[in-house]
C-alpha atoms as one frame of an Amber mdcrd trajectory, in Angstrom:
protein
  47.584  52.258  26.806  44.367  53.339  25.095  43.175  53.665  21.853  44.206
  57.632  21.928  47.012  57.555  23.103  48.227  54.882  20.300  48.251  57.487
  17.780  49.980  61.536  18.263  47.371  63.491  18.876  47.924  65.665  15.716
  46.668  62.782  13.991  44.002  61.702  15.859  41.120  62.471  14.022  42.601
  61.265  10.754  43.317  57.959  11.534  39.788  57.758  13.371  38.136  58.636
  10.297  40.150  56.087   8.488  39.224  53.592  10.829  35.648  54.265  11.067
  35.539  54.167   7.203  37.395  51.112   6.997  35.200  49.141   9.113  32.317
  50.364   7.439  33.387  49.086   4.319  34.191  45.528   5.482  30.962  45.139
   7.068  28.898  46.356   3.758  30.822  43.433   2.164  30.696  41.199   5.157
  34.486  41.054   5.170  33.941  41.803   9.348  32.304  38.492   9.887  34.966
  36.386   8.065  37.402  37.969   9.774  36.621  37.972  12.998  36.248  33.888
  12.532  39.347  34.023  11.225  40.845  35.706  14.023  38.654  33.770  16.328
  40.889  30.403  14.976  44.334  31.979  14.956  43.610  32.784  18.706  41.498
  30.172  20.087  43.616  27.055  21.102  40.542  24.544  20.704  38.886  25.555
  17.200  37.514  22.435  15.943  33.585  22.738  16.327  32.272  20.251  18.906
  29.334  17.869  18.287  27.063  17.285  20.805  24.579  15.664  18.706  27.133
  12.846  18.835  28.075  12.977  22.655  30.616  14.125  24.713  34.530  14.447
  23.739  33.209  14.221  19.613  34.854  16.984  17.260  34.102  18.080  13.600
  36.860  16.922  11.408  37.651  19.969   9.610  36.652  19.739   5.996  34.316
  17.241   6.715  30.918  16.586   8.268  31.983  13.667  10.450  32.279  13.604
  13.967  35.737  12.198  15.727  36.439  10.946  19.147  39.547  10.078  20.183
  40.489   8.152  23.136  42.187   5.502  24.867  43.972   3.994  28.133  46.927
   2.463  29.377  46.334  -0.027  32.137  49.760  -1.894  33.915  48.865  -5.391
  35.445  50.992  -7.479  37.561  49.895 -11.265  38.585  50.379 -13.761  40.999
  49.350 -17.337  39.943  49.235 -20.652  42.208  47.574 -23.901  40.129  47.533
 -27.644  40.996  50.646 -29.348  40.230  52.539 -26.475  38.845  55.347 -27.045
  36.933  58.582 -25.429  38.578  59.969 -23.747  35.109  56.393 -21.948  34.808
  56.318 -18.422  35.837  53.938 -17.742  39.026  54.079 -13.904  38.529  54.448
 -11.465  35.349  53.526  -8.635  34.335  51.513  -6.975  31.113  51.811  -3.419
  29.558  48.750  -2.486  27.693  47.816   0.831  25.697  44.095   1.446  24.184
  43.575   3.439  21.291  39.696   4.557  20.537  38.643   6.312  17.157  34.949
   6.658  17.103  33.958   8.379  13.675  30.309   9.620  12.892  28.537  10.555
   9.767  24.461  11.636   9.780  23.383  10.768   6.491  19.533  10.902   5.114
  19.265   7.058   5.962  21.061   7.929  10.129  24.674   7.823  11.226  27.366
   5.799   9.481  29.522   4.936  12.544  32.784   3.219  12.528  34.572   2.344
  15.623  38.064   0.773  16.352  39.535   0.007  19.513  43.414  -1.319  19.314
  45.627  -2.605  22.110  49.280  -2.566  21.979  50.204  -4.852  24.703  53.544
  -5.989  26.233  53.903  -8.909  28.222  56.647 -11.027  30.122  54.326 -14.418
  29.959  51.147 -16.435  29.086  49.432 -17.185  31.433  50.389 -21.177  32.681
  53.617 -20.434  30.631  57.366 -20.107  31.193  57.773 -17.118  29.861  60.885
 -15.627  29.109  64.136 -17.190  30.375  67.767 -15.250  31.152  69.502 -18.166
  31.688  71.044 -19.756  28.970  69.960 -21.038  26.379  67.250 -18.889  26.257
  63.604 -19.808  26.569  61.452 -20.843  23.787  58.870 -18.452  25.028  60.223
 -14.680  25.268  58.348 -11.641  26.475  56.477 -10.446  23.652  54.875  -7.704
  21.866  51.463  -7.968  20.805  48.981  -5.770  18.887  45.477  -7.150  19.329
  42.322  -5.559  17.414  39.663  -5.504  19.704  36.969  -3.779  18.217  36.853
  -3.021  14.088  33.226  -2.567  12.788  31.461  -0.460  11.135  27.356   0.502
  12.043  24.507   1.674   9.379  20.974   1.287   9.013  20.956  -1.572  11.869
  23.613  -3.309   9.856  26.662  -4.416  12.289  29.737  -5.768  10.226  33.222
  -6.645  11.105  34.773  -7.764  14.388  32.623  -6.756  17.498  31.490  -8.901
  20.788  29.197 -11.666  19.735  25.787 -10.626  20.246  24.878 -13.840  22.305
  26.854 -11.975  25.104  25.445 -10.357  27.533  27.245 -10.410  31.481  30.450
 -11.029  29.424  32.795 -10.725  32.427  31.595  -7.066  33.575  32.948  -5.955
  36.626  36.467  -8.191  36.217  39.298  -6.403  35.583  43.025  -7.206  33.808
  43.397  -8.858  30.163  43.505 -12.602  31.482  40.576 -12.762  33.598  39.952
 -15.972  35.364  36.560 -16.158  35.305  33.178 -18.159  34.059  31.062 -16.861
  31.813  31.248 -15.991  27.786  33.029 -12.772  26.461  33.770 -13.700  23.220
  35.075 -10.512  19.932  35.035 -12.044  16.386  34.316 -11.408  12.635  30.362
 -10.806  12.275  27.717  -9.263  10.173  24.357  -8.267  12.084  21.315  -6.498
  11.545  19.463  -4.762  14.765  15.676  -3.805  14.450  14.558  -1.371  17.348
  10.676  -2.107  18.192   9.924  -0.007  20.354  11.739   2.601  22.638  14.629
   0.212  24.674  12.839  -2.732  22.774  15.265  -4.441  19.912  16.140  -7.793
  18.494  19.341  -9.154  16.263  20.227 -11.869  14.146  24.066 -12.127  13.626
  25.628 -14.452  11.739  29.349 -15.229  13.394  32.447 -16.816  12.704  32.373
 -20.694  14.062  36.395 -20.479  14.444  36.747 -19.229  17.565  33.392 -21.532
  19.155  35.253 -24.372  17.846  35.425 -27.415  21.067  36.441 -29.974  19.200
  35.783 -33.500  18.202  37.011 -36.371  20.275  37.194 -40.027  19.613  35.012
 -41.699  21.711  37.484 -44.775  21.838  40.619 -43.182  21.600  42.268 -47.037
  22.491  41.131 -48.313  19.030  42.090 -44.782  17.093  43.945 -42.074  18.437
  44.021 -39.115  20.586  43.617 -36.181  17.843  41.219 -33.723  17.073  38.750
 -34.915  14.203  37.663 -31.362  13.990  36.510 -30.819  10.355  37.015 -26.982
   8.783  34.769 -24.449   9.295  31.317 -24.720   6.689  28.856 -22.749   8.117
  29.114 -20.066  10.709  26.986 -19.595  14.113  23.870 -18.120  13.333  23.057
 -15.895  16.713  19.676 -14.503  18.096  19.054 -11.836  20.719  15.782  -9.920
  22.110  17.223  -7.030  24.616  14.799  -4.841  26.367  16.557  -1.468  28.086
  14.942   0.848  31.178  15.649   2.886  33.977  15.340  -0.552  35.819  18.106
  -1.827  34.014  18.424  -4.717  30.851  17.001  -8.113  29.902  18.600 -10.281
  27.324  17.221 -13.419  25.881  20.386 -15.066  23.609  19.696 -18.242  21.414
  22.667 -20.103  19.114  23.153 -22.459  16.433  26.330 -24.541  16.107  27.599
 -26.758  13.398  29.212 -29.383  14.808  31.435 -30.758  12.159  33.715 -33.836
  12.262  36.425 -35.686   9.945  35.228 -39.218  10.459  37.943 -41.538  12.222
  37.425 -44.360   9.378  38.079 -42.400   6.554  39.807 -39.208   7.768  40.317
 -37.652   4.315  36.933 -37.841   2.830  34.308 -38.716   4.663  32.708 -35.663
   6.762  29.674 -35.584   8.996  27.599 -32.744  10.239  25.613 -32.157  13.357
  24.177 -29.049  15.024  24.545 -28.257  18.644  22.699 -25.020  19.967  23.374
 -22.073  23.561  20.272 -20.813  25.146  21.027 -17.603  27.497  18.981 -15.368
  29.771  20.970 -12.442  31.472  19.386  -9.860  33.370  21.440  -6.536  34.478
  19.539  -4.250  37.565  20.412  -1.028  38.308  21.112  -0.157  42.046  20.765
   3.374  42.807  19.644   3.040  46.398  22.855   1.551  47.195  25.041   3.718
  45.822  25.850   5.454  42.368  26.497   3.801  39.663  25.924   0.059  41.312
  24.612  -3.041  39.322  23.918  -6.605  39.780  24.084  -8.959  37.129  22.681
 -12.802  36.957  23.079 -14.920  33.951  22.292 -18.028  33.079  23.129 -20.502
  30.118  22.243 -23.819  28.492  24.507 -25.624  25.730  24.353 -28.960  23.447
  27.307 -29.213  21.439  28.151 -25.723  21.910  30.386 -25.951  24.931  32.618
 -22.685  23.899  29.318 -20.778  25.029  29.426 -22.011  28.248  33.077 -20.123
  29.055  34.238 -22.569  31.051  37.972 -21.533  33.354  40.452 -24.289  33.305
  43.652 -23.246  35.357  45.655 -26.407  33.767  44.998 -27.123  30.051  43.444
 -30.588  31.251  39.924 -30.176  31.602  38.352 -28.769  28.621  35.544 -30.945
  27.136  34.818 -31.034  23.764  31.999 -30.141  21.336  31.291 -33.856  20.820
  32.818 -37.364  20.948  32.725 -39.382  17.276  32.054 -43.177  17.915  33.782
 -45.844  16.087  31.174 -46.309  13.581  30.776 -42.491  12.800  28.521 -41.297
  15.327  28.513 -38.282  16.979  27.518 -38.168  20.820  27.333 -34.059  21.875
  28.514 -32.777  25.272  25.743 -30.678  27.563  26.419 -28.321  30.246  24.674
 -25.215  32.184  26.123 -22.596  33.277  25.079 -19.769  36.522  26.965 -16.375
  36.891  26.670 -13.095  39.141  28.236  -9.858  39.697  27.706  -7.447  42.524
  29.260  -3.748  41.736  29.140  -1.011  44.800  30.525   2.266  44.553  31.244
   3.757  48.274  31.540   7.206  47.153  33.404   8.852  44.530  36.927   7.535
  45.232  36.410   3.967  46.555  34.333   0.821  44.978  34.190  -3.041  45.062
  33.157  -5.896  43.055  32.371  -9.044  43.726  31.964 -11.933  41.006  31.427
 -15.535  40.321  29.920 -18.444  38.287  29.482 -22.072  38.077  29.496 -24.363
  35.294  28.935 -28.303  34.737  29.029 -30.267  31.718  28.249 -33.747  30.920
  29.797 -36.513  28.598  26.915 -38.689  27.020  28.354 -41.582  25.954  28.713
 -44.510  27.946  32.285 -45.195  25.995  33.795 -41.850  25.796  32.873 -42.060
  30.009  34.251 -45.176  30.462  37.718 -44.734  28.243  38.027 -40.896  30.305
  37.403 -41.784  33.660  34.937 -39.306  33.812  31.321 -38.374  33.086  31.954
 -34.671  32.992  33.142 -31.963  34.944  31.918 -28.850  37.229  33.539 -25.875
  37.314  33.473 -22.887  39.473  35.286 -19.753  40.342  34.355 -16.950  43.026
  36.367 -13.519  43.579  36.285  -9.375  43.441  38.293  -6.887  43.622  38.368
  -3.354  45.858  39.204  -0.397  43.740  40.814   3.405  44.716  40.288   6.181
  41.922  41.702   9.479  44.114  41.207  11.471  40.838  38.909  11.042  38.236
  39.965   8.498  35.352  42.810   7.114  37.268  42.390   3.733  39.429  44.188
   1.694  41.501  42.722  -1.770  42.401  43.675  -5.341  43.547  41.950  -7.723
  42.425  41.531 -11.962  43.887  40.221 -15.027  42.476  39.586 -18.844  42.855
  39.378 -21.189  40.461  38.535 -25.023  40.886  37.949 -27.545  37.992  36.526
 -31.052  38.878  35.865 -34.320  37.236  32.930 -36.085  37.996  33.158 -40.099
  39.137  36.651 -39.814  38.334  38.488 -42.971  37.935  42.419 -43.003  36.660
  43.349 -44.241  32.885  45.105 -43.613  30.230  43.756 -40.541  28.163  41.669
 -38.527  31.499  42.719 -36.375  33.385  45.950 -36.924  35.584  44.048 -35.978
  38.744  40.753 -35.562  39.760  40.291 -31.737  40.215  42.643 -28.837  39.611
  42.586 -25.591  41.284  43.868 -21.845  40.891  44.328 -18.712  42.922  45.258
 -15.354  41.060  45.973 -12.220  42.318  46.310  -8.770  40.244  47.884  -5.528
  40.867  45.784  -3.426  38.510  46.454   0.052  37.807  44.541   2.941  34.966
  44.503   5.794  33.398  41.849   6.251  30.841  41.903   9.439  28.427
């Protein structure tokens, strides 16, 4: 039906002239323009006002001049665990339910963009790993399937500033490439409570300082003579935290990072437990270098890391598949002295995308750490430990955002001129193999 023949033709010209009078006087007061937006909103199903400024999937919050993104994933894991001398009651497979939520909000002010991100996970899960998990025989286990809601990210960004809980700024590889929430692999990835401040040099050129929570680097202190004491942690509380250094240069090539870190290494002494406290400082040293791949295929990288530590063995990420063979921060000797623990670490990662719908990863790292006192050697049966772990995974995405991998990797803990007694290590080496059925969607 058109226009004329909406209205009877005896009235044709007089509503015309009505209508042609009408829209003259809207646009004089330009009443057509607001209308027309309003009418644009009522009928377009996606109204909020994009910003690309910002990047892609960002949204004007109505009202406001901030820009929202909204996003997330839901990933469903399944693994298979074998270790050394594993108990019978411990679970060798379970399973994990995990769901992502993203809010990205930015603000340009006259001083740049306020940004604040979060990134929650709201995670089910039938066991730990090395765990019993949940039990339906009675009585029930102590350790049911559980419910978890884990803040990943929580910071907000402004003027260089950094402040709240983000990934430590010493990391650099920090596992990329690995998939699943209980990765089995070498190499520090490490989220906690900071404040930083980044200065940008030049164009790709930057450096940090970031000053970072000491809880979760915490190794602990061990007697050195455990036989004349006993075997508990003389960690002392927290008094200063990590004070964290990176330069980071960015190009086409790819990305450089040099990563420095101070330690306190604090201790109650084993004398005088209540009162007496001594104070050491232990240090990481890092170089990580990321290049991009392009004449392999799209989107490939290859990552190689390497790390340094005194009395800052937490930076080293060390794997150990039984709860036996992590080395502390330091041993305290009987007269109050503190001897710190050493170790190096090497790590790689290979990433090759075949085409569009098929890629495959390959990863792995090696650690050793030494124990440099002549007692705390003798009274472990050890002077240290190595550590490695080798695996990768191949990976199916037949639509975009959705993937489908399996995943493999190999563990093995040693301790070096091992000899049995009573507080090392009930064998001399520990392995692990771990398998996961990975599967995303990300939104």
């Amino acid at each position: 039906m058109t226009l004329f023949q909406a209205f009877p033709k005896t009235r044709n010209a007089t509503r015309l002239v009505a209508l042609a009078a009408g829209i003259s006087g809207l646009a004089a007061t330009g009443t057509v323009g607001h209308a027309a937006d309003l009418l644009s909103v009522k009928t377009q199903p996606n109204y909020m006002k994009t910003c690309p400024a910002a990047g892609d999937g960002f949204f004007y919050i109505p009202g406001t001049d901030t820009c929202l993104r909204i996003g997330g994933y839901l990933w469903g894991e399944g693994y298979y665990n074998t270790y050394t001398n594993y108990p019978a009651n411990y679970d060798k497979t379970y399973a994990l339910a995990t769901a992502g939520v993203i809010l990205d909000a930015r603000t340009e002010t006259e001083y740049g963009t306020l940004r604040s991100y979060i990134e929650t996970r709201l995670r089910w899960r039938s066991a730990d790993p090395w765990s019993s998990g949940p039990s339906f025989q009675w009585p029930p286990s102590a350790e049911p399937s559980s419910s978890e809601v884990e803040v990943w990210n929580a910071y907000v960004q402004f003027g260089g500033f950094t402040a709240g809980k983000a990934q430590s700024f010493f990391d650099f590889y920090a596992n990329a490439n690995v998939l699943g929430s209980d990765p089995a692999t070498i190499g520090d990835d490490t989220r906690l409570s900071l404040i930083a401040y980044t200065h940008e040099f030049a164009k790709g050129l930057s450096a940090t300082l970031s000053f970072e929570d000491a809880a979760d680097r915490q190794g602990g202190i061990f007697a050195a003579n455990p036989g004349l004491f006993s075997t508990d942690d003389y960690q002392a509380g927290v008094r200063s935290p990590d004070i964290v250094a990176n330069v980071k240069y960015e190009g086409e090539w790819g990305t450089a990072q040099l990563s420095g870190a101070l330690h306190q290494v604090n201790a109650v002494s084993v004398l005088a437990p209540v009162n007496a406290v001594q104070d050491s400082w232990g240090y990481a040293l890092q170089a990580g270098i990321m290049f991009n791949l392009p004449a392999l295929g799209e989107g490939d990288t290859l990552y190689l890391q390497t790390a340094y530590v005194d009395g800052a063995v937490a930076y080293l990420g060390l794997v150990d598949p039984s709860g036996s063979y992590t080395p502390p921060d330091a041993f305290q000797g009987a007269l109050g002295g503190l001897s710190k623990v050493s170790g190096w670490n090497f790590t790689a990662s290979l990433l090759h995308n075949w085409n569009e719908k098929w890629s495959t990863a390959l990863f792995g790292g090696y650690a050793a750490y030494d124990f440099n006192d002549p007692t705390a050697q003798l009274v472990y049966g050890n002077s240290g430990g190595t550590n490695y772990n080798v695996g990768g995974y191949l990976a199916f995405a037949p639509v975009k955002h959705f993937t489908v991998a399996l995943q493999y990797d190999y563990t093995f803990n040693e301790a070096k001129n091992y000899l049995p007694t009573s507080f090392g290590p009930a064998l001399s080496s520990v392995n692990a193999s771990q398998v996961l059925l990975f599967v995303s969607r990300d939104f």
